[in-house]
C-alpha positions, 0 to 999 in steps of 0.5 A: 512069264513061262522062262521066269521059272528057270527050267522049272522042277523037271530033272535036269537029265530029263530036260537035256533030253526034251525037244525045246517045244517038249520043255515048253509044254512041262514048263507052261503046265508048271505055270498053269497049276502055280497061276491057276488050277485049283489045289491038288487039281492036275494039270497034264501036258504032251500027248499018248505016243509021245517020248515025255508026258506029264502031270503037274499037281500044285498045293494050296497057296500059302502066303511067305511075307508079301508073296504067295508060294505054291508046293507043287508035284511035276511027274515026267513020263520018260517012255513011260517010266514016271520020274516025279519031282517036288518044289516050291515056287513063289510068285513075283509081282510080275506074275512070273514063279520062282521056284525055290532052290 
């Protein structure tokens, strides 16, 4: 359900630099505020040290058709300078998201 988001809302140059098992951590957070944190909850993910860090932040889910949709916030550490992005995600019968284009 993870790789349904197709990379997620992470900067691309950002993700080119990240160790898959890093983006697979940005990305499982990403799922993890869509699926199932509270509104404007953070979901955090990597450890003090590490090259990336970061916080996923997701909104209160809204209803688009028959599908819900989240607008959620992903802040990447890079050596610790903050690179944050905005999206929206919808999620799919499968229960996998797709964000938004």
């Amino acid at each position: 359900l993870v790789q349904a988001l197709n990379g997620g809302i992470i900067a691309d140059d950002l993700s080119a630099r990240m160790d898959p098992a890093t983006r697979d951590s940005a990305l499982q957070a990403e799922y993890k505020a869509l699926e199932y944190t509270p509104a404007g909850e953070t979901v955090a993910w990597g450890k003090s040290g590490q090259q990336f860090t970061g916080e996923v932040v997701a909104s209160q889910p809204y209803r688009v058709g028959s599908q819900n949709c989240r607008r959620y916030s992903h802040t990447v550490y890079a050596a610790g300078a903050p690179v944050a992005n905005r999206g929206t995600a919808c999620r799919n019968a499968d229960g996998s998201w797709t964000p938004l284009a």
